[in-house]
Backbone as a printed PyTorch tensor [residue, N CA C, xyz], in Angstrom:
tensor([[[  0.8610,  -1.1680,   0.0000],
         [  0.0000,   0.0000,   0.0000],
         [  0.9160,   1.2420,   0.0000]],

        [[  0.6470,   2.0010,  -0.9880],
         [  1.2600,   3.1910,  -1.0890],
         [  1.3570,   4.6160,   0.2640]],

        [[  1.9710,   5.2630,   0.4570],
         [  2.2420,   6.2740,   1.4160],
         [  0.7060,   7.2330,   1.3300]],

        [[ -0.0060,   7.0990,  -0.0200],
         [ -0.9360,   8.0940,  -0.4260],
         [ -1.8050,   7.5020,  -0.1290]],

        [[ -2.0880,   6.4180,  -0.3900],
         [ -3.1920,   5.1260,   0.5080],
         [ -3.5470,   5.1780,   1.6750]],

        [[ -2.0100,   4.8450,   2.4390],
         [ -2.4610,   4.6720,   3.8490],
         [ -3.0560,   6.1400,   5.0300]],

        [[ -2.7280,   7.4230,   3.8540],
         [ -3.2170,   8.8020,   4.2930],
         [ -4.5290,   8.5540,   4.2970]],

        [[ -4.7620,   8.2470,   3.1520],
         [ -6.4620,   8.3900,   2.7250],
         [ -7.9690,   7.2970,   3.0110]],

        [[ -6.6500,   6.3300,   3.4730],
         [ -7.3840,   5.1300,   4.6500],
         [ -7.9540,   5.9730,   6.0160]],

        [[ -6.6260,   6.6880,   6.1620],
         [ -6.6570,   7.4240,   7.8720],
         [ -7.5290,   8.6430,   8.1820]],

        [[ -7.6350,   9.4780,   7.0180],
         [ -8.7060,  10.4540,   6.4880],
         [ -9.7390,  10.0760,   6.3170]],

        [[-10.2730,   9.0070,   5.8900],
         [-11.8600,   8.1590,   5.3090],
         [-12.2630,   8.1300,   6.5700]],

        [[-11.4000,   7.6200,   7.4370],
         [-12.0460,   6.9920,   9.7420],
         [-12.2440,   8.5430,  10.4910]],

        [[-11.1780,   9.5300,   9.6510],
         [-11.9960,  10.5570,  10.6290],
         [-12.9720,  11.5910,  10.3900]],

        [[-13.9650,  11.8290,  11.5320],
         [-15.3930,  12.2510,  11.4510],
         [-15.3130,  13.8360,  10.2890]],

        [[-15.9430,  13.6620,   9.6040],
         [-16.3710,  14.9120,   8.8410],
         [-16.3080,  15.9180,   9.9660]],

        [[-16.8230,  16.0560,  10.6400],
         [-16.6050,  17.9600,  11.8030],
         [-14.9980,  17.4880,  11.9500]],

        [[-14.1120,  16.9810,  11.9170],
         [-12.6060,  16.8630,  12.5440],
         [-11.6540,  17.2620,  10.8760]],

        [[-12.5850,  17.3510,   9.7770],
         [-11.5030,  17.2500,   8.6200],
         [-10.8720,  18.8220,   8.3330]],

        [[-11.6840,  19.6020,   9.2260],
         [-11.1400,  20.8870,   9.1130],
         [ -9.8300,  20.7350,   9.5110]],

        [[ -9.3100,  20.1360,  10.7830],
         [ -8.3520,  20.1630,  11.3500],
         [ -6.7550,  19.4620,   9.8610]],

        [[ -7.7260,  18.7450,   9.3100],
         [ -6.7070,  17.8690,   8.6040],
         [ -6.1680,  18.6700,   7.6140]],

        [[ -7.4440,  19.5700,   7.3260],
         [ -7.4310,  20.4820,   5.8040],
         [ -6.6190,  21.3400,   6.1670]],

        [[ -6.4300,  22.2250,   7.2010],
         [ -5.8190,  23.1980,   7.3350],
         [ -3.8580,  22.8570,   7.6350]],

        [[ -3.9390,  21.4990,   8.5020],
         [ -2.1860,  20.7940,   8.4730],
         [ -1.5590,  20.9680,   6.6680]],

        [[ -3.0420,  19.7470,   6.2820],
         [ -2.5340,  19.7220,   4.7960],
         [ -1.9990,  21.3080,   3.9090]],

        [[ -2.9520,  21.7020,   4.1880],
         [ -2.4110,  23.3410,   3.3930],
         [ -1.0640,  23.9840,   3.6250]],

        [[ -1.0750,  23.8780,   5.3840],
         [ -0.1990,  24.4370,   5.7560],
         [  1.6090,  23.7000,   5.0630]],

        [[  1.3790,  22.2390,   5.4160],
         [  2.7830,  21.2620,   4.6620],
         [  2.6070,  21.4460,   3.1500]],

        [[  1.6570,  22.0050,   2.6510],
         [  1.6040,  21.8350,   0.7900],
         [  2.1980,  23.1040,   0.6420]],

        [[  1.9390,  24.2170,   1.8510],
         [  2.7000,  25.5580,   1.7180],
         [  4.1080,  25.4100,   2.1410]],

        [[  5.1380,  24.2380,   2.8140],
         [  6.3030,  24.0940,   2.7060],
         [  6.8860,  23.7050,   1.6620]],

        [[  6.6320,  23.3660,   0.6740],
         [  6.5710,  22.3760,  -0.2420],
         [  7.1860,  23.5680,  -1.5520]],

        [[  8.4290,  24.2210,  -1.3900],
         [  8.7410,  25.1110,  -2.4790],
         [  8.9570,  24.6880,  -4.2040]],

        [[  8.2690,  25.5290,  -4.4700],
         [  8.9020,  24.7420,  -6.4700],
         [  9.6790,  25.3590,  -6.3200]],

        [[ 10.9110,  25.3670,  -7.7940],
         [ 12.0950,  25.5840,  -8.0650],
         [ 11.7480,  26.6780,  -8.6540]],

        [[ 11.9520,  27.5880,  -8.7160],
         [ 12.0670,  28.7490,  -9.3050],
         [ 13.5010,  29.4630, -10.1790]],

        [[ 13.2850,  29.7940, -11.7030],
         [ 14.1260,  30.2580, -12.1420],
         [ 14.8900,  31.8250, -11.9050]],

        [[ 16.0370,  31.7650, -11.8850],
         [ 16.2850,  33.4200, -11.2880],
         [ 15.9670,  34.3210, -12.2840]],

        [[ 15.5860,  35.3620, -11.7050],
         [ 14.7930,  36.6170, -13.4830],
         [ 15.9120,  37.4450, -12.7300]],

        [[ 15.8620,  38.4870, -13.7490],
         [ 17.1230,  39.1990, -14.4070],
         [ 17.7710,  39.9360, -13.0830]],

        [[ 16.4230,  40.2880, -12.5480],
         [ 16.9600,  41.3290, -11.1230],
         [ 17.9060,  40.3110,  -9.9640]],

        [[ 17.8170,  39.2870,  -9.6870],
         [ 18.2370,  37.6640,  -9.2320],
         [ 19.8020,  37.5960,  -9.7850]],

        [[ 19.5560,  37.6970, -11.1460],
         [ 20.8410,  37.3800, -11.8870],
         [ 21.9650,  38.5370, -11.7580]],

        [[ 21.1450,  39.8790, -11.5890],
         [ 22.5160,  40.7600, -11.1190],
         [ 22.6380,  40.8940,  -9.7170]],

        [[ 21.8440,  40.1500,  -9.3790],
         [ 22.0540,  40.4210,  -7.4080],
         [ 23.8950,  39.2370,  -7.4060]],

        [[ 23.5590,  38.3710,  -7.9780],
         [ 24.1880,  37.3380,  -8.2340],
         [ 25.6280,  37.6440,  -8.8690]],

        [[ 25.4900,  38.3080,  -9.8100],
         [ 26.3530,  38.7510, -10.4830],
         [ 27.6410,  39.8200,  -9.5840]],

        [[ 26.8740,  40.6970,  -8.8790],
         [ 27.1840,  41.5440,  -8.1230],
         [ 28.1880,  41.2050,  -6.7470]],

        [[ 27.1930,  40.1250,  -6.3160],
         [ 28.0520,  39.3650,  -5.2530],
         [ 29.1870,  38.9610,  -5.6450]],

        [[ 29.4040,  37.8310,  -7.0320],
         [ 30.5290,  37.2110,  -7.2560],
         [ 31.7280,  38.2300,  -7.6860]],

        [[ 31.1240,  39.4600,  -8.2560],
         [ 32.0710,  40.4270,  -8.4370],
         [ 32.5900,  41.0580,  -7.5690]],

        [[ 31.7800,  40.8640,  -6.1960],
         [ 32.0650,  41.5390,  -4.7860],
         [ 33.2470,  40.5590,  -3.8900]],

        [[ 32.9010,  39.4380,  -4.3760],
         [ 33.6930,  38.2100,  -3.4260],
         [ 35.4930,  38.0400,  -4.0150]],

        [[ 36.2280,  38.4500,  -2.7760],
         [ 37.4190,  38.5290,  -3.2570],
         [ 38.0920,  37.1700,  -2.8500]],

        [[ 37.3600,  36.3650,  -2.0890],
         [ 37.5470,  35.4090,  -1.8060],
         [ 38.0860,  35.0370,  -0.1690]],

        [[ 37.7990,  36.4770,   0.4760],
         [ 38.1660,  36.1970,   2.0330],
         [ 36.9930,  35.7730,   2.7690]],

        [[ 37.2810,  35.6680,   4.1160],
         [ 36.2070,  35.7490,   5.2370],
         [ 36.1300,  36.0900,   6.4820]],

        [[ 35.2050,  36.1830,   7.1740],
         [ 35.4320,  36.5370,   8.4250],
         [ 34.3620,  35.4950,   9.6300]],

        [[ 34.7260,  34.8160,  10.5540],
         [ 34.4050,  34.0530,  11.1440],
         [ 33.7740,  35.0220,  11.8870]],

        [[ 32.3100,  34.3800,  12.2780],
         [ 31.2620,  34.6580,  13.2040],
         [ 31.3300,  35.3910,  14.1600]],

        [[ 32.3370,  34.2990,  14.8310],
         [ 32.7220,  35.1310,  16.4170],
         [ 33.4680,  36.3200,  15.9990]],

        [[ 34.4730,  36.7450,  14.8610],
         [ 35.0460,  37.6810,  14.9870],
         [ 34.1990,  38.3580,  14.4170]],

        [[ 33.1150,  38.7640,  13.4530],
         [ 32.3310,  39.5720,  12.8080],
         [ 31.1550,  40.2080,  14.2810]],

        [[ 30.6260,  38.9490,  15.2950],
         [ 30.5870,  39.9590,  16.0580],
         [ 31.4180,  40.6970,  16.9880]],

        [[ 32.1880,  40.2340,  17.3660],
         [ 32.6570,  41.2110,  18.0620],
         [ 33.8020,  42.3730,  17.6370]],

        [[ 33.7930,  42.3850,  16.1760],
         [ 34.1910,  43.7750,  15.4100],
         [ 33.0980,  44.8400,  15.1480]],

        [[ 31.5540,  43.8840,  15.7690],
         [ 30.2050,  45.1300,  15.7200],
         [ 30.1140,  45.3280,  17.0280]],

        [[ 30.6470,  44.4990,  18.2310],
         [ 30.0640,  45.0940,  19.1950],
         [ 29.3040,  44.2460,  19.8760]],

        [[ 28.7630,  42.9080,  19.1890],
         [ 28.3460,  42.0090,  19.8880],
         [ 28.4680,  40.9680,  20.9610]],

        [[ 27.8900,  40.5980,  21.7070],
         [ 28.3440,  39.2820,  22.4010],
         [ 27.5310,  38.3460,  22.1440]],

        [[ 28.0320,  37.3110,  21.1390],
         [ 27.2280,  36.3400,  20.7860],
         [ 26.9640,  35.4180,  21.8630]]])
């Protein structure tokens, strides 16, 4: 029995007044559920921009905060 089966076995047993509860989980996990999206042009120079920005150093966490002032 498939993964989609044994949902819709478990959905069929519970009471019609309770499917609100199910409908609204479901929506909510179908709203995690990202498509892939292609980058459009504004994306592509954000992109562009960065790699032209990246000289190839870094700065570790702990030292980035506490060159602002932070205490992580």
């Amino acid at each position: 029995m498939s993964n989609k089966e044994i949902a819709m076995n478990i959905i069929n047993q519970i009471p019609e007044y309770k499917l609100t509860y199910v409908i609204n989980m479901l929506e909510g996990i179908r709203g995690l559920i990202a498509e892939e999206v292609e980058p459009d042009d504004f994306d592509l120079k954000m992109i562009k921009e960065a790699d032209d920005n990246n000289d190839g150093t870094f700065i570790a966490l702990d030292d980035l905060a506490k060159d602002l002032g932070l205490d992580v």
